[in-house]
LUMLUMVEX-444964 format. One record per residue (C-alpha): x, y, z; residue number from 1. Coordinates in steps of 0.25 Angstrom, whole numbers, m for minus. Layout:
REM residues N
x, y, z, num
X, Y, Z, NUM
...
This chain:
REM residues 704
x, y, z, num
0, 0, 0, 1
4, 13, m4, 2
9, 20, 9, 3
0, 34, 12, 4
8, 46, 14, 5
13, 52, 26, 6
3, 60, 36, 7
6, 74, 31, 8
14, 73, 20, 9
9, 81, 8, 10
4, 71, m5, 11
4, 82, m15, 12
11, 94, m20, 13
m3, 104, m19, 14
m3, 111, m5, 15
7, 124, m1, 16
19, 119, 8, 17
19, 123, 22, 18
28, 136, 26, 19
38, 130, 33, 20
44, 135, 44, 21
60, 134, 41, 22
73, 137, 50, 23
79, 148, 53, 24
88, 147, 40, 25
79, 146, 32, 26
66, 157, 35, 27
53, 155, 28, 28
48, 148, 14, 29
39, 150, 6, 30
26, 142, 3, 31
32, 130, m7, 32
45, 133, m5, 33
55, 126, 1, 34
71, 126, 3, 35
72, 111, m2, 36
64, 103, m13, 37
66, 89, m12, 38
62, 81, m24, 39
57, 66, m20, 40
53, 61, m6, 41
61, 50, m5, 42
72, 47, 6, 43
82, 56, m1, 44
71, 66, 0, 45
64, 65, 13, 46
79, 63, 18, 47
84, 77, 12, 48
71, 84, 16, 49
72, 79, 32, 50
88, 83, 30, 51
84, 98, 26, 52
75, 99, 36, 53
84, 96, 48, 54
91, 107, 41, 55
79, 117, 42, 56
77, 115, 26, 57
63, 113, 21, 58
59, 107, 9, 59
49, 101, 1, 60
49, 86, m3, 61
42, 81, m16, 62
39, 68, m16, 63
32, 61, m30, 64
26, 50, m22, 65
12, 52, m17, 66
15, 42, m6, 67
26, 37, 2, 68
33, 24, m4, 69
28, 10, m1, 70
40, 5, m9, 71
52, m1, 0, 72
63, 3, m9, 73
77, 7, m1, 74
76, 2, 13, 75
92, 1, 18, 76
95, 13, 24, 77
111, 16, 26, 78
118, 20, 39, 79
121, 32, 33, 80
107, 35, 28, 81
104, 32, 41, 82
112, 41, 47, 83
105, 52, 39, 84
91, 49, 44, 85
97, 48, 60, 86
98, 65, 57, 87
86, 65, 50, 88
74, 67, 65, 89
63, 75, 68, 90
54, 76, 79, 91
48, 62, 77, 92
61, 54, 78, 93
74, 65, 83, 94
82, 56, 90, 95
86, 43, 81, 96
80, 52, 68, 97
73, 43, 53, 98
86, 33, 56, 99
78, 31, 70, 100
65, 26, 61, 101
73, 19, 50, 102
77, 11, 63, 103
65, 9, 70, 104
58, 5, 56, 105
66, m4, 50, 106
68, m21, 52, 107
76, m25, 61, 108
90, m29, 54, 109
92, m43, 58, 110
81, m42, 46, 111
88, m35, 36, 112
104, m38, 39, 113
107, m48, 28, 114
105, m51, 14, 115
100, m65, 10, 116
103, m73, m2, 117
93, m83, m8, 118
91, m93, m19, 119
76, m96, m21, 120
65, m93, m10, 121
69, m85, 1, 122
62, m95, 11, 123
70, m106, 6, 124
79, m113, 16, 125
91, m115, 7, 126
88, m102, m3, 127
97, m92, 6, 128
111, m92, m1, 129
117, m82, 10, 130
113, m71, 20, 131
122, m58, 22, 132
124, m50, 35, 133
126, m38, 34, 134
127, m31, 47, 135
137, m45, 51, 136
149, m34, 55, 137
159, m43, 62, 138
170, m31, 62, 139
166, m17, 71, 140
171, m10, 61, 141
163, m15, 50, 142
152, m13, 57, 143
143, 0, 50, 144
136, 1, 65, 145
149, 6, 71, 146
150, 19, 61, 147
134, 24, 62, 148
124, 25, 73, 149
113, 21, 62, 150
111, 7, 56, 151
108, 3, 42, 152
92, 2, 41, 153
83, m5, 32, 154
70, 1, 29, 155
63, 4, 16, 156
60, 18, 10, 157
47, 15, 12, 158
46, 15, 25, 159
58, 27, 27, 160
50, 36, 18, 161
39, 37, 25, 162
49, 41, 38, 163
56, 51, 30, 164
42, 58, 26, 165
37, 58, 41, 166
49, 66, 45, 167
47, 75, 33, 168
31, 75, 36, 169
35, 81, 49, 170
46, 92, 45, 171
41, 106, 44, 172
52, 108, 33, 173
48, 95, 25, 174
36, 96, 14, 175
34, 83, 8, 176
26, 82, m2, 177
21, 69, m10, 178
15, 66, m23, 179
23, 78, m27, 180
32, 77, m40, 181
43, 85, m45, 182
39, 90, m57, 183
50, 100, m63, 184
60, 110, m54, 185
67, 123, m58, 186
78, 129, m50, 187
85, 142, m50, 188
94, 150, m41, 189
83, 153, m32, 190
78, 139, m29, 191
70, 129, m36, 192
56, 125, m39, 193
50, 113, m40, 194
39, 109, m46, 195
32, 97, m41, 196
19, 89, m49, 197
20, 99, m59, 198
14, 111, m51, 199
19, 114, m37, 200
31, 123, m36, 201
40, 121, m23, 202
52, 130, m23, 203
66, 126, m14, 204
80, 131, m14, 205
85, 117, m19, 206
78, 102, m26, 207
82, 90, m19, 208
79, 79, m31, 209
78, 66, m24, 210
66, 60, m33, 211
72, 49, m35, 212
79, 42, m46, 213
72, 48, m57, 214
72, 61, m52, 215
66, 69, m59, 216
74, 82, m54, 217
87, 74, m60, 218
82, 73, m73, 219
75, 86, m74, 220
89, 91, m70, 221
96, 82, m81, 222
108, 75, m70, 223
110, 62, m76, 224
113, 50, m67, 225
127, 41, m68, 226
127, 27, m66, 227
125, 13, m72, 228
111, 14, m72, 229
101, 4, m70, 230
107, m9, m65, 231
95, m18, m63, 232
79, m18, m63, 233
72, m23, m54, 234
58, m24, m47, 235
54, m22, m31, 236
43, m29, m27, 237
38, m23, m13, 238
32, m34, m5, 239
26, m38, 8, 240
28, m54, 12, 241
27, m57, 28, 242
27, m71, 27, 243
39, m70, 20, 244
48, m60, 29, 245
43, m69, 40, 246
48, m82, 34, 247
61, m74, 32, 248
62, m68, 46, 249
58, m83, 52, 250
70, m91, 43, 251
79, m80, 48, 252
83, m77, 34, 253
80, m60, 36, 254
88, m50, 25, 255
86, m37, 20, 256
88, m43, 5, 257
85, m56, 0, 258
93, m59, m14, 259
84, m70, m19, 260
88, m79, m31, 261
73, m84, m33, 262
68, m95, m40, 263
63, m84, m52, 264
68, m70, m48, 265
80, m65, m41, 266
75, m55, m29, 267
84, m45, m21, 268
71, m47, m8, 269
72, m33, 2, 270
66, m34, 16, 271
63, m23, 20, 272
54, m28, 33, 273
54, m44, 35, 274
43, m38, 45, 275
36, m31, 37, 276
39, m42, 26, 277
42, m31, 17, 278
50, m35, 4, 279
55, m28, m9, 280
58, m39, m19, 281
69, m32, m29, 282
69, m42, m43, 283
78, m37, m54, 284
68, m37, m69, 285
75, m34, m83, 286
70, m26, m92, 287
64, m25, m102, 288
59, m39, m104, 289
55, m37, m87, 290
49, m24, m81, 291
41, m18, m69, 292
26, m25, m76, 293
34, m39, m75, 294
32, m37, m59, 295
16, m39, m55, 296
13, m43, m42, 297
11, m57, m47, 298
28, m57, m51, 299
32, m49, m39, 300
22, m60, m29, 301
31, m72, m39, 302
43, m67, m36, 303
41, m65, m22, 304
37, m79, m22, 305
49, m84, m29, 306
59, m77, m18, 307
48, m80, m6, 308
41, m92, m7, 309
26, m95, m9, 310
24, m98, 8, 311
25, m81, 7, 312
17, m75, m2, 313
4, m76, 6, 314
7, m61, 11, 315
16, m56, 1, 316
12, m43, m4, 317
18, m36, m16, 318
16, m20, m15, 319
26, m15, m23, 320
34, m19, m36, 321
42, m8, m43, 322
55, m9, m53, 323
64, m1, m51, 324
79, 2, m59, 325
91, m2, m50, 326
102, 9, m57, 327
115, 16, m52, 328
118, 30, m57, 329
120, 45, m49, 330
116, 58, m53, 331
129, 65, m60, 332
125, 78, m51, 333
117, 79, m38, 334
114, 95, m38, 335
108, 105, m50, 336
106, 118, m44, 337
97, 117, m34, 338
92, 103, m36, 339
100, 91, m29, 340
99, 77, m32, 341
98, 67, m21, 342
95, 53, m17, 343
92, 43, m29, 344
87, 56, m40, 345
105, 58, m37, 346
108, 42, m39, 347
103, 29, m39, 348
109, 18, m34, 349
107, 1, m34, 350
101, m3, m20, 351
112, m12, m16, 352
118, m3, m5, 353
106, 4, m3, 354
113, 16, m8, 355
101, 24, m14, 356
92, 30, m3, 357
103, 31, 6, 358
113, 38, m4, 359
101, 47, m6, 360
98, 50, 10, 361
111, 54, 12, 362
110, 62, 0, 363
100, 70, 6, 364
109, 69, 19, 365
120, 76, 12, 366
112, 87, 3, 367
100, 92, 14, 368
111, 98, 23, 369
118, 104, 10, 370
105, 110, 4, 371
102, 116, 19, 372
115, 121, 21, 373
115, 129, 8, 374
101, 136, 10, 375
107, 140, 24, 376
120, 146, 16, 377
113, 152, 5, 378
104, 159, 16, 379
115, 164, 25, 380
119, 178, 26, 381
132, 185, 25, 382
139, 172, 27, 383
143, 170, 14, 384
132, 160, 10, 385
135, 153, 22, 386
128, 154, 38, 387
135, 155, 48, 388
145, 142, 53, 389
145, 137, 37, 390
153, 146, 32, 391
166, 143, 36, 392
162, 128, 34, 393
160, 132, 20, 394
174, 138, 17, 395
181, 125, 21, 396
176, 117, 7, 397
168, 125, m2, 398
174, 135, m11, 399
170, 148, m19, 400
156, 150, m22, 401
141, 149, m16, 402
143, 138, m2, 403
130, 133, m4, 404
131, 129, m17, 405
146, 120, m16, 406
139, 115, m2, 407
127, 109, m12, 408
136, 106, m24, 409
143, 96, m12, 410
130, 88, m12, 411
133, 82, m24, 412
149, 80, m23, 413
145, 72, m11, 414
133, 64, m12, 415
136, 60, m26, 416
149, 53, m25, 417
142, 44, m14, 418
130, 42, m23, 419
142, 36, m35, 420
147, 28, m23, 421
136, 22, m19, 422
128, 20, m32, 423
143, 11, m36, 424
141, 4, m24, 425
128, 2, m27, 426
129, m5, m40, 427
142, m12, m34, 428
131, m18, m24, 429
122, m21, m35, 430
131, m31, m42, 431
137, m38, m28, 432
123, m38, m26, 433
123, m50, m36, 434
133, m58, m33, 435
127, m68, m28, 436
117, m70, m38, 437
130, m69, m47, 438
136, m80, m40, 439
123, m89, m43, 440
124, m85, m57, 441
113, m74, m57, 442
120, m65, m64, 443
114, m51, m64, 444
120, m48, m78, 445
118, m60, m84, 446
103, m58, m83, 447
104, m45, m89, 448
111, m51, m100, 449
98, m58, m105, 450
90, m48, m103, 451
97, m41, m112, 452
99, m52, m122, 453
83, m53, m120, 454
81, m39, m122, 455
91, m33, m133, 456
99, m45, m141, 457
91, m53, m150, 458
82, m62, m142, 459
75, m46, m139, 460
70, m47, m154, 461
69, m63, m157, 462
58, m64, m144, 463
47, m58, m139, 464
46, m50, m126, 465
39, m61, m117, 466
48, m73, m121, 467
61, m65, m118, 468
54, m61, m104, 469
53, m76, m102, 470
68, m79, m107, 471
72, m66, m97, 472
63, m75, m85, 473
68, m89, m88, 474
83, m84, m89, 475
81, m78, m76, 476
73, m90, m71, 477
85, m99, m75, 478
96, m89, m69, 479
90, m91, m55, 480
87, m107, m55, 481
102, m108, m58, 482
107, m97, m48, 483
98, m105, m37, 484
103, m118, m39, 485
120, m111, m42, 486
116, m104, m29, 487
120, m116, m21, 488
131, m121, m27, 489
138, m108, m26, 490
135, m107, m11, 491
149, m105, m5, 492
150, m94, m17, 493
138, m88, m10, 494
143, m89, 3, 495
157, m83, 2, 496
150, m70, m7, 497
140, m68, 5, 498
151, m69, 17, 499
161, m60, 8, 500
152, m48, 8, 501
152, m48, m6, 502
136, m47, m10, 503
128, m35, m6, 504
130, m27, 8, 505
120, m20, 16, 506
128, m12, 22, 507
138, 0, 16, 508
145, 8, 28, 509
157, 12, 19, 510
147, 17, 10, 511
138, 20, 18, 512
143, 30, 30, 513
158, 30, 25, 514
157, 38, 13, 515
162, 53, 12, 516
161, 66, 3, 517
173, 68, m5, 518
177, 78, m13, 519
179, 92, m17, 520
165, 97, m19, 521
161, 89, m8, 522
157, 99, 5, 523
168, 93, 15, 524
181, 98, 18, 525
193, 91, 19, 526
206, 97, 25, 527
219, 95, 17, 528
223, 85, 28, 529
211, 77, 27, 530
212, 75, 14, 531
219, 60, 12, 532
210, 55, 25, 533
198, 59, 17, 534
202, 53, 3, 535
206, 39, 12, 536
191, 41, 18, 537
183, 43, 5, 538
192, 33, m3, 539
182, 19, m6, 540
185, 8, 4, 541
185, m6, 1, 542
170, m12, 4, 543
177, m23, 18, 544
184, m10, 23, 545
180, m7, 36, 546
170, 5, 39, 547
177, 13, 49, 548
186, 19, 42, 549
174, 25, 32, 550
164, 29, 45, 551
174, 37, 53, 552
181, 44, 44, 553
181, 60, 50, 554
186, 64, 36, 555
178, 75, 28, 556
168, 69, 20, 557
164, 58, 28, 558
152, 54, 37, 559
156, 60, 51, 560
158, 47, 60, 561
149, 40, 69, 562
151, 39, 83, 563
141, 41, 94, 564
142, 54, 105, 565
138, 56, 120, 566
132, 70, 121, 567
140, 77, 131, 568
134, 90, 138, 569
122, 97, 134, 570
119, 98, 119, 571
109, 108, 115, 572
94, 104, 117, 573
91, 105, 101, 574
102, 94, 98, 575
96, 84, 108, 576
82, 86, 104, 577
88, 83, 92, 578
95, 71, 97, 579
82, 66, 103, 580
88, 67, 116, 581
80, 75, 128, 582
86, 84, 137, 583
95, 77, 147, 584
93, 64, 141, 585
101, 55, 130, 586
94, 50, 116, 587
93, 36, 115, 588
99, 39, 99, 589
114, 38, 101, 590
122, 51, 96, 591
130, 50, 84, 592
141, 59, 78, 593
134, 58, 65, 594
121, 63, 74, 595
126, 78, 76, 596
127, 81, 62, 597
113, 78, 60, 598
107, 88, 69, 599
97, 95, 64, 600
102, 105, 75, 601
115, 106, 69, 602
109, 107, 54, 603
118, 111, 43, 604
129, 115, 52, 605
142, 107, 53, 606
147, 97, 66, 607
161, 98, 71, 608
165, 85, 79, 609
178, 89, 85, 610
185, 86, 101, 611
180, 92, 111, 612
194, 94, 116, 613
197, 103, 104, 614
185, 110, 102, 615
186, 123, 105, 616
198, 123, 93, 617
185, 119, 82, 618
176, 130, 90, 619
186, 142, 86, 620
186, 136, 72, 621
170, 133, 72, 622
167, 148, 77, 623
154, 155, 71, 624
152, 143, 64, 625
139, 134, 67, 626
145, 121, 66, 627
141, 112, 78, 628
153, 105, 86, 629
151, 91, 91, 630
165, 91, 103, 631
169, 75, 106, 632
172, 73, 120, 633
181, 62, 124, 634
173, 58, 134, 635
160, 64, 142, 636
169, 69, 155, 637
176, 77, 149, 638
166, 86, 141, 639
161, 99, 147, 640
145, 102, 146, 641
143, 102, 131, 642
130, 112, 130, 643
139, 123, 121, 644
135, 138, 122, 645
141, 149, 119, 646
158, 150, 114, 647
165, 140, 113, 648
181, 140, 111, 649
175, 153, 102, 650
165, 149, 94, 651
149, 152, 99, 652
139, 144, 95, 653
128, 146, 86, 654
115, 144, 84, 655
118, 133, 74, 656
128, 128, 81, 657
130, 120, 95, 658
145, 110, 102, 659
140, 98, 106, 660
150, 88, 115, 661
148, 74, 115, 662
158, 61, 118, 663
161, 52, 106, 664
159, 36, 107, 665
170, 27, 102, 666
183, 30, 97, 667
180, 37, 83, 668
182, 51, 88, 669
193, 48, 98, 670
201, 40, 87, 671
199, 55, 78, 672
203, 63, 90, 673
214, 54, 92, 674
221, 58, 78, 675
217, 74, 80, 676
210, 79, 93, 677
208, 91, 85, 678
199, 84, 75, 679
188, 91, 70, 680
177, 85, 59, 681
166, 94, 56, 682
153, 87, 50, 683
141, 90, 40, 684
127, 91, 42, 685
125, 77, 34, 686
137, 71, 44, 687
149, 71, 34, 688
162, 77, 38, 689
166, 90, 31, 690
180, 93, 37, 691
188, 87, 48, 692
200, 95, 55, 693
205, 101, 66, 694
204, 117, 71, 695
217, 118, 63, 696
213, 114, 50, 697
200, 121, 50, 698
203, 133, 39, 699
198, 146, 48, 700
203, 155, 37, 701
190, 148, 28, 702
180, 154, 42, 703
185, 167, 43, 704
């Protein structure tokens, strides 16, 4: 059933938008006007959108779809991605934020954890040819859990969606709006406008596109898209089957994905809730001899019979079957003016990895504070284009001309060398995706080949199109009856490719929390001395190589490591309300590093982690700067009150700034200090480290 929408949200584009009431950077707007448009409602969307209000950003979110989905489609959510929505909170969920829900919703992982390899019906005894762990970390420091506070999580869009529109549904700064269409946009220096269904006009400072892969804004804006292209065809058959989650739970045989080498049709079977006995079946097709009409209800109910068995079809429901174009490319460029692409409208990716939605999300994660940082820059005053604490930040990477637009040209110089990375990865995935079926001689080529030979070479002419369909049938028929009965006779073959860690992963922490921003156009700043320790931390490491090198790196460009903090002194009452933690008392939602950063409290300003020890050396160089300080303490006994007021070693606090003290855990910040006491690493909004130094690097003469 079609899932209604969200109490509140708005189905059509006819209506006026309510005034909103903004920050004080911002003033008033008028009627139908926003600062950010955001084309497509999807979690690249609905992600930017939450970001930019954090930020005191409004904008208006166009979403096609009359409805929210009712189709699975992505449902492993990275530990970066879930980092992301740890920051993103409201009044409905402030002190574990959406990565709190993701948590709370999703199975549990003992349901999830491995991926199963069968010949024939799933429910056979002797059909499993092997079962992969993959949360088996017999090394600490291999071990993804040690380098984030947040897991990986397993839940389909359909069901994160709707989380990300409630949140929405109850910002003042957000106006959602479905069954609304982009139609055609203009921009000029002023702004753009957007047309939406053809009529309504709604005008912003800047066009997120993040409708999708066939964007409309990308085309319209004539950026081409790099890559192979499409890789494979396939059909996703969304289906309910109780009876068979519970046979699975029972016979302990519990995965995320089934690879399922039936008796007529090779399946890649998701699980996204043995509770819920909630199924996607993927099945590859090849045009044109097969297509999407191929796939009634009564196909989709036989193959689901073929991989289940007919004991569990009594309550199989089939809701669902929609074919889909498994491709690989990326947009050649991410920004045009005032419109910026993002999510799967900047790249489209294989899911193997699960690289798609959470390279968008962290796409959003890296432009939102961007796109509000340069609305506050081209608003200041007197400053140069920049407020007051940014300024001086500016001068240490970007040279001549407008700050705002080299801080937004950054977005791409960033986020699309990732999306290259991952979308290689991806398709790297895809065929080590097949070996197994290549060891029992499915070969994935091979059946392209006769398609082709059936479809263009002489037997195309000579036959007709319902005999050549059968040939395409039979050939696939006979492929898998010999596959099934190689499949045991290659066994040990099977075996040692399962326990070499050489078929697909689940998990991707190199890629995953380990990548960094690299580059000259890139906004980070690297110190001549830090220059050969950041070229060994961005250089590819080798897939087996362990991950701490990669997560607690303190080099520019990188994440800003994990480790948890012990609140020392009193903090200001706006930051532990937004920590969820009541006056006097502790939250029950441990305090990262990565956590101060993604303050809404803090906003666009910049985070200096430094020793407390030292730190009224990075006071004198922070003054009349708004960047926040976060002084480590060695240990709690030796630290003085931390509520901060007033100067301090010179500098004053302002408005928008506040020194927060706090005792590191584990040895991560010790082993730094240990090199260089005088160690300072000053982070982004989005958590990324943009320089790292001491008081006598930091280049005053560039703040005077």
């Amino acid at each position: 059933m079609v899932r209604g929408l969200a109490s509140g949200i708005r189905s059509r584009c006819s209506g006026r938008m309510l005034m909103l009431t903004l920050s004080r950077l911002y003033g008033s707007i008028a009627e139908e006007e926003a600062r950010v448009v955001i084309s497509g409602g999807g979690p690249t969307g609905l992600t930017t959108a939450l970001l930019l209000a954090k930020y005191g950003v409004p904008s208006v979110v166009l979403e096609r779809g009359a409805a929210l989905p009712n189709h699975p489609k992505a449902h492993c959510i990275n530990q970066r991605t879930m980092e992301v929505f740890r920051g993103v909170k409201d009044a409905a969920n402030k002190t574990s934020g959406l990565a709190g829900q993701v948590k709370s919703a999703m199975p549990p992982i003992d349901q999830w954890r491995s991926f199963v390899y069968c010949s024939g019906s799933l429910l056979e005894p002797s059909s499993v040819l092997g079962t992969v762990d993959h949360f088996k970390c017999e090394e600490e420091n291999l071990d993804p859990f040690r380098f984030s506070p947040e897991p990986v999580a397993h839940l389909p869009q359909h069901r994160l969606v709707p989380m990300l529109a409630d949140m929405c549904e109850r910002s003042p700064l957000v106006d959602l709006r479905m069954g609304c269409e982009v139609s055609g946009f203009e921009q000029s220096a002023e702004g753009v406008e957007v047309r939406a269904n053809g009529a309504d006009v709604v005008r912003g400072a800047y066009l997120v596109a993040a409708d999708g892969a066939h964007s409309m804004v990308r085309k319209s804006l004539g950026i081409q898209m790099d890559g192979a292209g499409t890789l494979q065809h396939l059909i996703n058959i969304y289906f309910t089957a109780p009876t068979l989650a519970q046979k699975l739970v029972g016979m302990d045989r519990m995965g995320m994905l089934y690879f399922v080498f039936g008796a007529s049709h090779v399946v890649v079977l998701v699980a996204h809730d043995l509770g819920r006995g909630e199924f996607v079946a993927q099945v590859p097709f090849f045009p044109p001899l097969q297509g999407a009409h191929s796939f009634d209800v009564d196909v989709c109910r036989e193959i689901i019979r073929d991989i289940g068995g007919v004991e569990t079809m009594d309550d199989v429901v089939v809701h669902d079957a929609k074919p889909w174009a498994m491709a690989a490319a990326v947009a050649t460029q991410y920004r045009a003016g005032r419109v910026f692409l993002a999510g799967d409208a900047a790249h489209v990716v294989p899911p193997a990895g699960a690289f798609g939605m959470n390279t968008g999300v962290q796409d959003a994660h890296n432009l939102a504070w961007k796109l509000a940082t340069a609305l506050q820059w081209d608003g200041a005053d007197g400053l140069g284009g920049c407020p007051s604490g940014l300024g001086g930040l500016r001068g240490l990477t970007l040279g001549p001309g407008p700050a705002s637009e080299q801080l937004l040209d950054s977005y791409g110089a960033e986020r699309r060398p990732i999306a290259i990375s991952n979308m290689n990865l991806s398709v790297d995935n895809f065929h080590e995706a097949l070996a197994v079926a290549r060891v029992i001689g499915l070969d994935f080529d091979t059946a392209q080949s006769v398609n082709s030979l059936l479809t263009s070479g002489p037997m195309a002419s000579l036959a007709p199109t319902y005999v050549r369909q059968q040939l395409l049938s039979a050939a696939m028929s006979s492929g898998l009856l010999m596959g099934r009965a190689l499949a045991k006779a290659k066994q040990r073959e099977l075996d040692e490719l399962f326990d070499s860690g050489r078929t697909l992963r689940l998990q991707y922490p190199k890629e995953d929390i380990g990548f960094a921003y690299h580059g000259q156009d890139c906004f980070i700043d690297v110190d001549p001395g830090m220059e050969d320790a950041t070229r060994k931390a961005v250089k590819p490491k080798p897939r087996d190589a362990p991950l701490v090198e990669d997560a607690t790196s303190f080099v520019p460009g990188k994440r800003f490591p994990h480790f948890y903090l012990q609140k020392v002194g009193s903090w200001p009452p706006d930051v532990l309300e937004e920590l969820g933690t009541e006056s006097g008392q502790e939250s029950n939602q441990p305090l990262s590093s990565i956590d101060i950063p993604a303050l809404a409290s803090v906003g666009t300003n910049f985070v200096l982690f430094c020793s407390a020890p030292r730190a009224s050396s990075w006071h004198a160089c922070l003054a009349d700067t708004d960047v926040w300080t976060v002084e480590l303490v060695s240990r709690e006994d030796d630290a003085d009150d931390g509520a901060r007021t007033g100067t301090i070693g010179g500098r004053r606090e302002s408005r928008r700034s506040k020194v927060l003290r706090a005792v590191p855990s584990g040895s991560l910040w010790r082993t730094l200090m240990d090199q260089d006491e005088d160690l300072g690493v000053l982070v982004r909004p989005d958590g990324h480290i943009f320089w790292s130094g001491t008081p006598r690097m930091w280049p005053r003469e560039k703040h005077e």
